[in-house]
Residue frames as a rotation matrix with the C-alpha (Angstrom) as fourth column:
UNK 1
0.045 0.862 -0.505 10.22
0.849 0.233 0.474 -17.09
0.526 -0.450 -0.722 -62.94
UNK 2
0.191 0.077 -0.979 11.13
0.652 -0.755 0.068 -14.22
-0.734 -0.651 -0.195 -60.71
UNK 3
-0.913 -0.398 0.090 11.00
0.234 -0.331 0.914 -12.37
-0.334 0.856 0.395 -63.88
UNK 4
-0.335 0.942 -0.024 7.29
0.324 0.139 0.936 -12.96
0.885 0.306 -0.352 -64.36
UNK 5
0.168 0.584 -0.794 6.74
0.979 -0.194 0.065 -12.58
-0.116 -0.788 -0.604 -60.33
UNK 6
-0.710 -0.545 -0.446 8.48
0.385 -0.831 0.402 -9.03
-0.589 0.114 0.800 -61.15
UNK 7
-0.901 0.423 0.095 5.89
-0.181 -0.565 0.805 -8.05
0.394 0.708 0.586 -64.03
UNK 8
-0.028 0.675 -0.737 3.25
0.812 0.446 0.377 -9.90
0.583 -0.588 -0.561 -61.44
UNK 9
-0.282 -0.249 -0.926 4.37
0.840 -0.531 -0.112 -6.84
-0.464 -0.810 0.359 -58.65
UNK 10
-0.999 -0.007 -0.048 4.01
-0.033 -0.623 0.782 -4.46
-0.035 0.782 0.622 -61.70
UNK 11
-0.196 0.973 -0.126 0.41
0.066 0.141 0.988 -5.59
0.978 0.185 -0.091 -62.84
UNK 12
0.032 0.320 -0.947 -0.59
0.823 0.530 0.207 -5.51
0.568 -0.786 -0.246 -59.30
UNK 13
-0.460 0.061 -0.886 -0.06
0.412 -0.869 -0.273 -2.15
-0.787 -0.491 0.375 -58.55
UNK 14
-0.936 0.100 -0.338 -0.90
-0.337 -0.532 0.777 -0.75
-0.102 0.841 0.531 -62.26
UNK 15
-0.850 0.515 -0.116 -3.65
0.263 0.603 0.753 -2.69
0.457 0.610 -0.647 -62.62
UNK 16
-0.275 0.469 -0.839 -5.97
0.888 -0.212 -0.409 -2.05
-0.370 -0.857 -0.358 -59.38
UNK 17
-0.330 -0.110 -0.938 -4.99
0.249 -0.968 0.026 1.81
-0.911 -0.225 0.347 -59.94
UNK 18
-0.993 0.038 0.116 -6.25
0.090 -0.415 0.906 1.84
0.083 0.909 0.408 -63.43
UNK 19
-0.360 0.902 0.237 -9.74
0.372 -0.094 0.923 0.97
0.856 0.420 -0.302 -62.45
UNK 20
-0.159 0.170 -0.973 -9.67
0.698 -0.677 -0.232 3.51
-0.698 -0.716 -0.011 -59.16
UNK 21
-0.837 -0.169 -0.521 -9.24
-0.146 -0.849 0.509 5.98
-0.528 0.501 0.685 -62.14
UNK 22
-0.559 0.829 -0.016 -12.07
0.052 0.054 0.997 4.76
0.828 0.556 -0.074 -64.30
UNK 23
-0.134 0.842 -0.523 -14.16
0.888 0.336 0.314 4.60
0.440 -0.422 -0.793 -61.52
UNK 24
-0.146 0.120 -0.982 -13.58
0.750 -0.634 -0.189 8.11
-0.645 -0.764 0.002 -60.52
UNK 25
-0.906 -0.282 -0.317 -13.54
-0.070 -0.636 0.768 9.33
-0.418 0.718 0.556 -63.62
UNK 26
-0.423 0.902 0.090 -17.63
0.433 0.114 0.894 7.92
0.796 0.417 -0.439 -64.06
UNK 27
0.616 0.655 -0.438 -18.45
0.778 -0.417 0.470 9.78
0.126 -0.630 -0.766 -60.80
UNK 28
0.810 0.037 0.586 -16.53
0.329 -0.854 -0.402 13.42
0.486 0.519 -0.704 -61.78
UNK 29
0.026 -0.960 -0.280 -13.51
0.267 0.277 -0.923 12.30
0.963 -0.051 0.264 -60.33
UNK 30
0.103 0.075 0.992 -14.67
-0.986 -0.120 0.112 12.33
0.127 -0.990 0.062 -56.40
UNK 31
-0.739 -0.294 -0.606 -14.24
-0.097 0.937 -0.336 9.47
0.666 -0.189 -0.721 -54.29
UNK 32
0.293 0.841 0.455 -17.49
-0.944 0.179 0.277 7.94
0.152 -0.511 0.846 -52.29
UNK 33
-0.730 -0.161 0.664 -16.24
-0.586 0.648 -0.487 5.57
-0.352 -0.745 -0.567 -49.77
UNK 34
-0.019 0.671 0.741 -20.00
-0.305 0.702 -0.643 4.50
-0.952 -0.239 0.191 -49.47
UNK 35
0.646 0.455 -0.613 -20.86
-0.713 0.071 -0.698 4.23
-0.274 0.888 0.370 -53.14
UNK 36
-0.098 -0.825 -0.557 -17.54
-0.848 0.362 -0.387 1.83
0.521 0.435 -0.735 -53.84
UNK 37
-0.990 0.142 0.024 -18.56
0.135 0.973 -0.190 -0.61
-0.050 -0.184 -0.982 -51.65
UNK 38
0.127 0.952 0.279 -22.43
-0.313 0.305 -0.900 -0.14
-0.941 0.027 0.336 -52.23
UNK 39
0.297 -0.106 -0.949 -20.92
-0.955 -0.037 -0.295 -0.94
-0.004 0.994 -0.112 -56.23
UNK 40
-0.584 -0.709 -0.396 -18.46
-0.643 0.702 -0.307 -4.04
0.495 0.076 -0.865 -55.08
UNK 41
-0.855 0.329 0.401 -21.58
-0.035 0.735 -0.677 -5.51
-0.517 -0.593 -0.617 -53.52
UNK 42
-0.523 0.499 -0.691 -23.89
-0.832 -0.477 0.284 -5.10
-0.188 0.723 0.664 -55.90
UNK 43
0.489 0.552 -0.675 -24.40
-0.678 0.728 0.104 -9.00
0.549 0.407 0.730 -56.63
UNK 44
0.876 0.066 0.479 -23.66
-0.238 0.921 0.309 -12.20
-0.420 -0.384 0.822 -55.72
UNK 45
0.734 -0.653 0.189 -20.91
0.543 0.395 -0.741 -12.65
0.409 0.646 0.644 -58.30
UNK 46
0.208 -0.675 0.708 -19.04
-0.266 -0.735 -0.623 -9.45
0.941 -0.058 -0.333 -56.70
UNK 47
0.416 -0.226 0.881 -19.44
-0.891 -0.292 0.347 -10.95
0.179 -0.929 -0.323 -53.23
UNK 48
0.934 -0.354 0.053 -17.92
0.342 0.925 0.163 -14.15
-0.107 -0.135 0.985 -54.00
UNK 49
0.383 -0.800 0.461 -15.33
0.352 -0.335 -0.874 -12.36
0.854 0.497 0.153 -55.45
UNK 50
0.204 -0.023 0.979 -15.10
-0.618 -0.779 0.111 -10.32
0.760 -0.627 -0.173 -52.48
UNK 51
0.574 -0.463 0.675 -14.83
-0.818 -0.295 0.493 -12.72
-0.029 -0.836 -0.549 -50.38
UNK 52
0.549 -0.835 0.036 -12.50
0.835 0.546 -0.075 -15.58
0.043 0.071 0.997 -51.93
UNK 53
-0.005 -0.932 0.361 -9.99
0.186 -0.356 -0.916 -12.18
0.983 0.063 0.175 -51.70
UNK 54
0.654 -0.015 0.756 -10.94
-0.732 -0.264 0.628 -11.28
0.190 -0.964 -0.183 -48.10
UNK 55
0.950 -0.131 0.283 -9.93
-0.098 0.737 0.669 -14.94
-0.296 -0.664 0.687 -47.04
UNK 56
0.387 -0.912 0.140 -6.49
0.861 0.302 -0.409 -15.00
0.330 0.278 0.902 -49.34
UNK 57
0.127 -0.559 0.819 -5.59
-0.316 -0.806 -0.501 -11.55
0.940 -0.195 -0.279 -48.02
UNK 58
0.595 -0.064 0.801 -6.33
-0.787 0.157 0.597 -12.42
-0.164 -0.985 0.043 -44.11
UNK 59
0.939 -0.344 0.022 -4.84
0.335 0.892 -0.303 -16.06
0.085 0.292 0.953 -45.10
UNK 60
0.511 -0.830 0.225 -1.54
0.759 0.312 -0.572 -14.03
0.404 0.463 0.789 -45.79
UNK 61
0.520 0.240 0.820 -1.98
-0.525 -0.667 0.529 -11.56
0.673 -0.706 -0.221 -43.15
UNK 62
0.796 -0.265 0.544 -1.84
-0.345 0.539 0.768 -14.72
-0.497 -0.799 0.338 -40.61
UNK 63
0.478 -0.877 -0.051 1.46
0.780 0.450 -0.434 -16.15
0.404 0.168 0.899 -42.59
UNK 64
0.124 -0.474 0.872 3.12
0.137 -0.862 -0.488 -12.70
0.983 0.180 -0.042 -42.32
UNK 65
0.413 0.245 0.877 2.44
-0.681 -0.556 0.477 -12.56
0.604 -0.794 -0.063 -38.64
UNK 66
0.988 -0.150 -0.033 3.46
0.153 0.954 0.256 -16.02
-0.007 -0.258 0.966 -38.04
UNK 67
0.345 -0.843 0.412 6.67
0.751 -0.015 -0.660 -15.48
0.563 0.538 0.628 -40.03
UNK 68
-0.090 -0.760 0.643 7.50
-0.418 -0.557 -0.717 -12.43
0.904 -0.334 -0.268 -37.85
UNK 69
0.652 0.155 0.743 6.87
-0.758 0.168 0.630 -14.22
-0.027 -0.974 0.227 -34.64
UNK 70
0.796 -0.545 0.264 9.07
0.551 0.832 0.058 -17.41
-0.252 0.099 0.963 -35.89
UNK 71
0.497 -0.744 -0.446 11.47
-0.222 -0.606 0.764 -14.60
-0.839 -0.280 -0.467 -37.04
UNK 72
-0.051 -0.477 0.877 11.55
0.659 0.644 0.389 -15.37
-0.750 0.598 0.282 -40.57
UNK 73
0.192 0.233 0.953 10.91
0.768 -0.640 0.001 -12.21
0.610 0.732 -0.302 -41.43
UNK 74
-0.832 -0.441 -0.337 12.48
0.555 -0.653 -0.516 -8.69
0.008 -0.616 0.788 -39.89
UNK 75
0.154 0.811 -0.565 9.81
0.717 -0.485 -0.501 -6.08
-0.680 -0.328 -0.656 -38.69
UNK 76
-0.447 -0.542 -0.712 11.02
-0.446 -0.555 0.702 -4.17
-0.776 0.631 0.006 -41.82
UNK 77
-0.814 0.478 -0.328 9.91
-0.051 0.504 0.862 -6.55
0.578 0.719 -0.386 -44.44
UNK 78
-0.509 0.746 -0.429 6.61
0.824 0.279 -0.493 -7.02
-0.248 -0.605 -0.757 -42.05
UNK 79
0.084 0.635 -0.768 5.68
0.346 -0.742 -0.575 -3.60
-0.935 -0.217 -0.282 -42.45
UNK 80
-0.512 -0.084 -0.855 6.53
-0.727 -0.487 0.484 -3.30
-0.457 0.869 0.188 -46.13
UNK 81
-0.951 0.286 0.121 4.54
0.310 0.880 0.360 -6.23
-0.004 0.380 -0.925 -46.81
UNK 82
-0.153 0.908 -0.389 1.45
0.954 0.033 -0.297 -5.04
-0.257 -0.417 -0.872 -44.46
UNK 83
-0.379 -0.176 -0.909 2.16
0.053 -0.984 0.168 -1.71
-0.924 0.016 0.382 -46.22
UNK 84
-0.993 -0.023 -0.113 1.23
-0.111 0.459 0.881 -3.67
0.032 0.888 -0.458 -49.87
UNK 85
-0.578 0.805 -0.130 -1.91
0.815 0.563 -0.136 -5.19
-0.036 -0.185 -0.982 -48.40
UNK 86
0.099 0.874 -0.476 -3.33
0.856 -0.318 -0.407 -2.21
-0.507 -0.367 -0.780 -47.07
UNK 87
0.118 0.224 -0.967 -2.12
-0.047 -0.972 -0.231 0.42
-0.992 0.073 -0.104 -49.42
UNK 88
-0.827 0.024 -0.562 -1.96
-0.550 0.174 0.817 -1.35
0.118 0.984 -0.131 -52.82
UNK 89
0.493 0.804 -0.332 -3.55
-0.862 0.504 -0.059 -4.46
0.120 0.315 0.941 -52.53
UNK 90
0.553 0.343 0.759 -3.23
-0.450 0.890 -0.074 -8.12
-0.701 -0.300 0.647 -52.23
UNK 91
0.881 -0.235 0.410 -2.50
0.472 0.441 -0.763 -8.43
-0.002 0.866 0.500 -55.67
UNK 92
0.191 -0.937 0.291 1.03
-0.725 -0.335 -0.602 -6.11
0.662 -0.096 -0.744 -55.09
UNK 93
0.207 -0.611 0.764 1.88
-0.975 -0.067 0.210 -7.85
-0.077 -0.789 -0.610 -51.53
UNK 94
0.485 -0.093 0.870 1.97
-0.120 0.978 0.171 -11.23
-0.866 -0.187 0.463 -52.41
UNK 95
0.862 -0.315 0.397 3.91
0.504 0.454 -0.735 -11.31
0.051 0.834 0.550 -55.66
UNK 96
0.609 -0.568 0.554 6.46
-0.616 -0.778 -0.120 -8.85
0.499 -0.269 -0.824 -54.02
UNK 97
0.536 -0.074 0.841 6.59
-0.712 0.496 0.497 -11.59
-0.454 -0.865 0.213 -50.86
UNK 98
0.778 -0.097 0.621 7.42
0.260 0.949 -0.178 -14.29
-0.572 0.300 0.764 -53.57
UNK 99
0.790 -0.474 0.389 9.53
0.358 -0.159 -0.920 -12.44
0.498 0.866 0.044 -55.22
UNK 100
0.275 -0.708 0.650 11.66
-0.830 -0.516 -0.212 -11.34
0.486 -0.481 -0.729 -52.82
UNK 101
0.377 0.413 0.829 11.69
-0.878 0.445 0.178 -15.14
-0.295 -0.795 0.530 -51.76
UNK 102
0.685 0.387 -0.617 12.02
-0.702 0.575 -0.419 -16.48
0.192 0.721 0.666 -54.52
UNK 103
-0.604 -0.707 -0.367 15.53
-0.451 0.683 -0.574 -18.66
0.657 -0.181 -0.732 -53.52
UNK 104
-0.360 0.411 0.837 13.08
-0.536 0.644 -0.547 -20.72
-0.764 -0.646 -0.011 -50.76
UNK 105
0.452 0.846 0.282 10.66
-0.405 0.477 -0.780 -21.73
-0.795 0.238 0.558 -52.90
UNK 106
0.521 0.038 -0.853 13.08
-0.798 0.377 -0.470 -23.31
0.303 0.926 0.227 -55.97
């Protein structure tokens, strides 16, 4: 299992960053803040999407914060988590978290 959360931590960074590249690579490789989220809202389907991650990202925001206030986590691992979230993604900081965990949770 922490074998799979490993290629999970992998796909989560690789994965995100592949379609930052396609997507910059259909608008002549600039970046447009506005246009990326006038794209990720586009429909209904994209804002559900949008926001079942908002709520698991905040969701694991408020664990992280918890966890350093209860001191189950060092302000070190706090900021290399809340580094994931906000400079990968969700999909890096939470298979990292579990994986670096993984002895709790078997």
């Amino acid at each position: 299992m922490k074998r799979l959360l490993l290629l999970f931590c992998l796909l989560g960074v690789a994965w995100p960053y592949y379609h930052i590249i396609l997507f910059m690579e259909a608008n002549d490789w600039s970046w447009s803040t506005a246009l990326f989220f006038e794209q990720i809202n586009a429909n209904e389907g994209m804002k559900i999407l949008n926001a079942d991650l908002t709520v698991a990202a905040t969701t694991f925001l408020a664990l992280l914060i918890y966890l350093l206030i209860k001191k189950s986590i060092t302000s070190i691992q706090f900021f290399k988590y809340l580094g994931a979230l906000f400079l990968v993604g969700f999909s890096l900081a939470l298979p990292l978290y579990l994986y670096e965990h993984y002895e709790r949770f078997k």
